[in-house]
C-alpha positions, 0 to 999 in steps of 0.5 A: 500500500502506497502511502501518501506523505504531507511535507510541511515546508516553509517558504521563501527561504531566501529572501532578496533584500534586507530585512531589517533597516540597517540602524548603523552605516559602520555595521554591515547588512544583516543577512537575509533571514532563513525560515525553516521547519524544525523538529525538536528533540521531543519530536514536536514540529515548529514552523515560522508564524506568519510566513508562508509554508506549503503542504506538499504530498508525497509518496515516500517520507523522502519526498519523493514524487511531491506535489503542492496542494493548491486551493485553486488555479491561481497565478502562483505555481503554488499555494502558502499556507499561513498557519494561527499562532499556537498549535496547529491541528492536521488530521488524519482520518485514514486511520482513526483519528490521527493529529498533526500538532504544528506549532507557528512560532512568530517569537524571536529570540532575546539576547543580552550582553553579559559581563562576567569576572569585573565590575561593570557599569552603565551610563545610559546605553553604553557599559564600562567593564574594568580589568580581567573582564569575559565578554559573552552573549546570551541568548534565550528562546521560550518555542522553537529554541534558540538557533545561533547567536550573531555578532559583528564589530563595527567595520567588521562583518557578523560571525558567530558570536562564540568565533568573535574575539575580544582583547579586553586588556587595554582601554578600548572602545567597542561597538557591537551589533548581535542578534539571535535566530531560533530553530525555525529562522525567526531573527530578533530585531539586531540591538547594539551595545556600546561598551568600553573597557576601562583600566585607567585609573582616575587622574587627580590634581589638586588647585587652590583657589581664592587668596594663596601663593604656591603652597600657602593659601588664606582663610578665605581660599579653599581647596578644590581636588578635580578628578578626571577619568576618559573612561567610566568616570570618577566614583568617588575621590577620597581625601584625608587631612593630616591624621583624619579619618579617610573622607569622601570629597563633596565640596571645596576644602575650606581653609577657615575649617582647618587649624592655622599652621602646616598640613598634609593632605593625601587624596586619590580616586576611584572610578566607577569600574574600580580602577584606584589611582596611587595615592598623592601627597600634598604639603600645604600652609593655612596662612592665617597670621598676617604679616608681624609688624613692628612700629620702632621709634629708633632713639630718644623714646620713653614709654609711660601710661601706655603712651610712647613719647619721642622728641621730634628728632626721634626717626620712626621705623617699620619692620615687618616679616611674614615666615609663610607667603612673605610679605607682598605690601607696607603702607603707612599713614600719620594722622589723618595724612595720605597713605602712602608706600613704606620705603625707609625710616622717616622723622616723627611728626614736628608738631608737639602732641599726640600723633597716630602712626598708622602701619599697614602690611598684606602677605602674599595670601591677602591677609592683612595686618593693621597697626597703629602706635600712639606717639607723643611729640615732645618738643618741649623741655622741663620747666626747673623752679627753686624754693628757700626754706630756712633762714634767707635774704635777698639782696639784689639777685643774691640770696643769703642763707646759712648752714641750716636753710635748704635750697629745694628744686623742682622741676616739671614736664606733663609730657615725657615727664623729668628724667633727671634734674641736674645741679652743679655747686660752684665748680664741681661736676654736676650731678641728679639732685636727690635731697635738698641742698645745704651749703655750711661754708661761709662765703659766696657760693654759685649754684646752677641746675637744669632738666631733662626729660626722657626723651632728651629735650634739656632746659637751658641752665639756670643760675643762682647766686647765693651768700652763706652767712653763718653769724650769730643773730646777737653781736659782741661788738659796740661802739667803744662809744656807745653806753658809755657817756661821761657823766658831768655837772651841768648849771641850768637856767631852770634848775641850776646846777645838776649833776648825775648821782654818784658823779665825784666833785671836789671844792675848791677855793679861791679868791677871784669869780673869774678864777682868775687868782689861785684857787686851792682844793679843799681837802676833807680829813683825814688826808692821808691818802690825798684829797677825797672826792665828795658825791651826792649818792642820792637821785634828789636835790642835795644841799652843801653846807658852809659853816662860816664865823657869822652864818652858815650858808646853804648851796642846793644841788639838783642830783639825778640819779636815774637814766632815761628809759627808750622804748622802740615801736615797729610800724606801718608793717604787718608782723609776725612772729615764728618760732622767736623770730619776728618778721615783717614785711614791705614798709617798716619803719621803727620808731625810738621813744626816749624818757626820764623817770617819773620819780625824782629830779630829772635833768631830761633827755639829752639825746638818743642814739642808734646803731643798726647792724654793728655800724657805730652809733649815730644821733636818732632825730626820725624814724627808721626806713632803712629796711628796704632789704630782705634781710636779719636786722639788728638795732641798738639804742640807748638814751642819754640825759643832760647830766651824763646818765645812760640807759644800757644799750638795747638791742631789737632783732627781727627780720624783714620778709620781702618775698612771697610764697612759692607754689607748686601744683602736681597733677595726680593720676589719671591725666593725659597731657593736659587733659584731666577728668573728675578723677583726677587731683590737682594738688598744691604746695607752697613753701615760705622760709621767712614768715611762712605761708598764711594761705594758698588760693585759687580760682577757676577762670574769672570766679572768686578766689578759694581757699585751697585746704586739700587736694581738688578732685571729685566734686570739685572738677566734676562740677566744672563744664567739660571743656578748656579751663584756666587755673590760677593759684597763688599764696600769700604769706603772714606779712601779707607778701602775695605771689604772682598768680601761676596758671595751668591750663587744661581741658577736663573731660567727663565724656567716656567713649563712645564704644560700636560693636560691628559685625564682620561675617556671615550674618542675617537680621530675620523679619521677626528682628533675631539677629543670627551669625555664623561660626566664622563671623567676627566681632569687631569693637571701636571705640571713639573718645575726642579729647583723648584717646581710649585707654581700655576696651572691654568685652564679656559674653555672656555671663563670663569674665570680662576681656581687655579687647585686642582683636576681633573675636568670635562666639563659643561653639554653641548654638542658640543665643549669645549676649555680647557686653561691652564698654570702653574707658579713656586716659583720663578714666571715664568709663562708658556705660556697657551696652549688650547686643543679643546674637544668634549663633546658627551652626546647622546648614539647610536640607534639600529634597527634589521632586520630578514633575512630569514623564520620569521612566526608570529600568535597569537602574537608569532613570529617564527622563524626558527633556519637559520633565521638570525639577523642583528643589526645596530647602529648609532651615530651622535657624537663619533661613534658608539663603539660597539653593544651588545646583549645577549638571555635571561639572559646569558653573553652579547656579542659584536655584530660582524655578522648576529646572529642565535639561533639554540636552540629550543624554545622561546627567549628573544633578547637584544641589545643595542649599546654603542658609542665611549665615553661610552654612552650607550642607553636603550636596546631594546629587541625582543621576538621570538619563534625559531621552529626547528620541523617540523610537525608530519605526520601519513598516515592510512587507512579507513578502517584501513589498515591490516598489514601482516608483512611489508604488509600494506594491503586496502580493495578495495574501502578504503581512507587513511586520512593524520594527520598533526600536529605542535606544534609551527609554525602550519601546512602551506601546506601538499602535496601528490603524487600517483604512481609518479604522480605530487603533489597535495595538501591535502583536503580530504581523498585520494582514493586508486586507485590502479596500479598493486595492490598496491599504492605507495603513497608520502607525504611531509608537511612543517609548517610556518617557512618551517621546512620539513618532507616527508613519503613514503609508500606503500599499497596493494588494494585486 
């Protein structure tokens, strides 16, 4: 029994053209695609979906004797057959019922590049493989099974995948096309990969931006570490500084953050195939001292109170030097002068007072050093005055002492102050007064002296002349005929004869009146011893008695016994007496009164005689004027009467006092030049050798006098007004000789400075008035006093000490609020009033978030975007506020973050951002990777069989299927859609059926991938 075979055959197994649109020119044309019938192990057949196959009849399983079942009498010699997707059902019903199970498979195969033994990664459609990477292509076939795998280079025609040999060792670049064919020839669409092998290391360099020189770099600066790779890119560079911990670099290194001095940093990267460069190391200097400068006055300097003197030859110098970036610049300025560049000493400033000497120097990193020297010009000398206490006299320019009177200096300077006072006595060397002089020599001597001050200024000497007398107050020498009158008898119209009692007389007789004849001495017996004088011992009228032969007669004698009586009486003077001493002053004039006893005769006063100071005795007739000296004076004085009777000599010492008091004033701490304040004490002595100081006086501009009991401060000074004020201050001593007054000139300031907190830094006033500032951020005082200069500036935080001010300062590393106390006192003493600021220190930067809004894809670990998907950032700071939001893509500028972003470019992107708050904290940045697909799919529509073209005409066999290719390189292909001859649209699963309508079928299609990029066709065919 012959039996009759059924072969399946597909057709068209060569096909003329290519049946896909060849997607890249470097590659070559896919081969024409083979179908076949294919029996696998399980004995089940497959045939390719939606290509023709035939049935043919045969008398052997050979084939022999075969012929095509055809349908009808057509114009082909031969009839397809299609089958349905799936299993399809021939029976045979000769023997029983017997099925023939043929399965269409429509499905290609998928097929994926494989990395193995190496880190891969992906950047939008390309891969990087790093070192000892294995290349293979694996593919997977759910029907018919997988037939073989093709590959081909680019430039290089397609082999068998498991024949392609790649050298995976070197940096490379590879383009690659591959697809697969299952066992009954269905091809699936050829993709291409791009992938590169990557076993370079990053290349890292370090650069210093912002204020540096070479190695050396300012606070301000920062360090920026870039890292380029040509292959997979930077992964992460790490860094670590000095002995840190090993960090990850984010953002610039700033140098505020470090310690001032030297330091080591060591840094290398990673790229994202982990390929590890070796690691660099850097020496590097934080530059945070400025230059030292130095203000030197060279010579003829004294510093007191904080406050330099130098004379006006005093030549002022500036030394600077800078140990880390050198120094780039000095300037200096005087007073308010122009600046100006600093080349070699200069004179100080000629004017006398105080002088600002303003020094400016910059290192080569920016950091920049002020200084100033306050300087007082002295160009005025001391001023040396003397005083005499103890016994003195004037006479003429020559002052006369003795061996217990002192002479005391003193000398004055408000600037620089006395450095040495100098006296030279006769012609001995001069040297520093210490003690009060005295000088125990009799005779002349000369005495000069003079000051200097500290600074050299020397005043010009000055001479005293001066007489040491050391003689007794009392002299032993008289006049030999001064108290010694003879006494005598003396006959008077009035009383007759007188005579001084006591005073001898002898009788004597004679015979003439005239005595002309002899005259004969009468002797009293006995007479022994020669003749006896005869007195009248008593102060009254005597009688002698001559008893003669008739009568006896009477003679009566007037006898006074008694000297006059000389009383003096100082006048027109005022007097004093001091320690037995009696002064007195300008216009003394000395009268002598002279008169007998009131008891007994009397004969009257003869004369009254004087000497003064040991000359000899001369005849009073008017008072005294002759003490127009300053001098000790000695008067003696007696009277005589008419009879010879002489008072003992009397003496009358005392002193004329011509010269007034000498005062002195010292101002006390605090004074500033001749700036005082309240605080301050003007004190005041005088000193007088003769009489002695009654009262010292003074006055304050026109008001009346005061008496001066102690020293003026307090309540005294503090009720003047501020401003220019003239002392004036005298004495006056007991016998009313006063002074000239003496004037200090001075200005009295009660105004404390005026203390200003300024704020340098990062700082933010907020809507609600809280006052915020930053780690970094300094405080700066200044304080402004006009009439002298400020002495001390203080500060505390908190509740802490308080600080002498020096340099601006900042805030203790602790969040939250700071409360900054601050005042200022001047030279003179006067404290301001301390003021607070309240501050906020902000330590935490801002947190950032973004969002998408619009088409967003992710697959494999890429995200798509598209390029009208928008970003948004949003930041939060719970301190200051946020200040601004940053971003950049990839490694172009950053830039501040104002609306929703979009990135129109094509391919794949690297989003940075980070926010920075109102004070300049500043967060880590965040970063998002994304892959921006603008390209929509690529569409081909052919027909199978392949269309015949006659001119525009695309012309189908009746009974042909278009097939739709869609491909997209990035997102991937999310839904193809066609519509026949306007009929709705439906989605694309299989071949399509040409059905035509009057011939011809218009057919549309659209495809969109994940991230809805969109392309449309629109394409007609003609059915024959």
């Amino acid at each position: 029994m012959n039996r009759a075979c059924l072969w399946i055959l597909a057709g068209f197994v060569t096909l003329s053209g290519g049946a896909w649109a060849n997607p890249a020119a470097e590659f070559p044309e896919l081969p024409s695609p083979s179908y076949r019938v294919h029996a696998d192990a399980k004995g089940r057949v497959f045939a390719p979906l939606a290509h023709p196959v035939y049935l043919l009849l045969s008398t052997s399983p050979k084939g022999d004797a075969a012929a095509v079942f055809q349908s009808k009498p057509t114009k082909l010699p031969e009839t397809p057959v299609l089958l349905k997707a799936g299993a399809n059902v021939l029976k045979n019903h000769a023997v029983g019922v017997q099925e023939f199970v043929v399965h269409a498979d429509g499905t290609p195969p998928r097929t994926k590049p494989v990395f193995r033994n190496t880190t891969v990664y992906r950047r939008a459609n390309r891969w990087f493989i790093g070192q000892g990477a294995v290349f293979a292509l694996e593919g997977t076939d759910t029907a018919s099974g997988l037939g073989q795998t093709w590959a081909a280079l680019a430039g290089q025609p397609f082999q068998l995948a498991d024949t392609l040999q790649l050298d995976l060792r070197q940096d490379r670049r590879f383009r690659m096309q591959y697809y697969s064919v299952d066992q009954v020839g269905n091809p699936e669409s050829p993709r291409i990969v791009d992938f590169e092998v990557d076993v370079t290391p990053p290349q890292t360099v370090l650069r210093f931006e912002g204020p540096h020189h070479e190695s050396s770099v300012a606070s301000k600066g920062v360090l920026v570490l870039e890292a380029e790779d040509a292959g997979a890119g930077v992964k992460e560079l790490l860094y670590q500084l000095d002995n840190g911990t090993l960090k990850r670099y984010q953002r610039p290194l700033r140098a505020d953050s470090m310690a001032s001095g030297k330091h080591t940093l060591q840094f290398y990267s990673r790229d994202r195939v982990n390929n590890t460069e070796a690691r660099h190391t850097t020496t590097f200097y934080h530059d945070t001292t400025p230059p030292d400068l130095q203000i030197v006055a060279e010579a003829g300097v004294f510093k007191y109170d904080g406050v330099v003197y130098i004379s006006d030859q005093t030549r002022i110098r500036l030394d600077t030097r800078d140990a880390a970036a050198g120094v780039e610049s000095v300037s200096f300025r005087v007073d308010e002068g122009k600046v100006g560049p600093y080349q070699q000493p200069f004179l100080a400033p000629p004017n006398s007072g105080l002088h600002w000497i303003h020094g400016d120097t910059v290192d080569r990193v920016g950091n920049r050093r002020h200084h100033r020297l306050k300087l007082y010009t002295d160009g005025t000398p001391p001023t040396t005055d003397f005083r005499i206490e103890g016994p003195l006299y004037w006479s003429g320019n020559t002052v006369i002492i003795n061996r217990d009177s002192q002479v005391i200096l003193t000398a004055t300077d408000l600037e620089s102050r006395v450095k040495t006072l100098w006296v030279c006595l006769d012609d001995k060397d001069c040297v520093p007064y210490q003690v009060p002089i005295t000088i125990a020599e009799t005779g002349p001597h000369r005495l000069q002296f003079y000051a200097e001050d500290h600074v050299g200024n020397r005043e010009a000497t000055r001479s005293l002349a001066i007489v040491v007398d050391n003689s007794p107050w009392a002299t032993s020498m008289v006049s030999k005929v001064g108290g010694k009158a003879r006494k005598r008898w003396v006959l008077s119209e009035d009383h007759g004869l007188m005579g001084a009692a006591g005073l001898e007389f002898f009788l004597r007789i004679s015979a003439d009146e005239a005595g002309e004849q002899d005259s004969y001495l009468l002797a009293i017996p006995p007479a022994e011893q020669g003749p006896q004088p005869l007195v009248f011992a008593r102060n009254k009228p005597g009688t002698l008695k001559l008893s003669l032969s008739r009568m006896a007669k009477h003679f009566r004698v007037n006898i006074d016994g008694d000297a006059p009586v000389t009383k003096p009486r100082l006048s027109s003077a005022r007097h004093y007496t001091r320690g037995g001493v009696t002064y007195f002053g300008e216009g003394a004039a000395l009268t002598l009164i002279a008169q007998e006893p009131q008891l007994g005769f009397q004969s009257g006063v003869d004369q009254l005689l004087y000497s003064l100071n040991d000359s000899g005795f001369v005849r009073y007739t008017a008072p005294i004027d002759l003490f127009f000296l300053e001098r000790q004076y000695q008067v003696r004085y007696y009277a005589v009467d008419r009879v010879g009777n002489a008072e003992p000599t009397k003496t009358l010492q005392f002193e004329v006092d011509l010269t007034p008091p000498r005062t002195n004033h010292e101002v006390q701490q605090p004074f500033f030049g001749n700036t005082l304040s309240p605080k301050s004490r003007i004190s005041l002595a005088s000193a007088d050798g003769l009489s002695g100081v009654k009262e010292v006086r003074y006055q304050f501009g026109e008001e009346n006098p005061r008496r001066y009991q102690r020293a003026l401060t307090g309540s005294v000074l503090q009720a003047l007004p501020e401003g220019v004020h003239e002392f004036r201050y005298f004495a006056t001593d007991r016998v009313g000789n006063r002074e000239l007054p003496h004037t200090l000139e001075f200005t009295l300031d009660k105004t404390p400075p005026a203390v200003a907190l300024s704020v340098f830094g990062k700082q933010h006033k907020s809507p609600e008035g809280k006052f915020f500032v930053a780690k970094s951020t300094r405080f700066r005082l200044a304080a402004q006093e006009l009439r002298t200069e400020v002495d001390e500036i203080r500060y505390r935080i908190g509740e802490g000490a308080w600080q002498q001010y020096r340099k601006p300062f900042g805030l203790p590393e602790k969040a939250g609020r700071h409360r900054v106390s601050y005042d200022a006192t001047d030279k003179v003493g006067n404290r301001s009033k301390w003021q607070d600021s309240t501050v906020f220190l902000d330590l935490t930067p801002p947190e950032t978030s973004h969002r998408f809004e619009g088409k967003q894809y992710r697959y494999e670990g890429t995200l798509f975007l598209n390029s009208q998907t928008r970003i948004y950032l949003h930041s939060a700071d719970p301190g200051s506020g946020v200040g601004q939001v940053f971003y950049r893509f990839g490694t172009s500028t950053v830039q501040p973050y104002s609306t929703p972003i979009t990135q129109p470019t094509m391919g794949a992107h690297v989003l940075r951002y980070f926010a920075v708050d109102q004070v300049g904290n500043g967060e880590t940045p965040t970063h998002v990777e994304f892959f921006v697909d603008s390209t929509p799919p690529e569409l081909s529509i052919q027909g199978i069989p392949p269309e015949v073209r006659q001119g525009k005409r695309r012309i189908l066999r009746s009974g042909s299927h278009i097939q739709l290719e869609v491909r997209d390189a990035h997102s991937g292909v999310q839904e193809v859609a066609y519509s026949i001859n306007g009929k709705p649209f439906r989605l694309y699963r299989r071949a399509i059926q040409a059905v035509p309508q009057d011939g011809v079928v218009t057919l549309e299609v659209y495809a969109d991938d994940w991230v809805n990029n969109h392309v449309e066709r629109r394409v007609q065919f003609v059915v024959e």
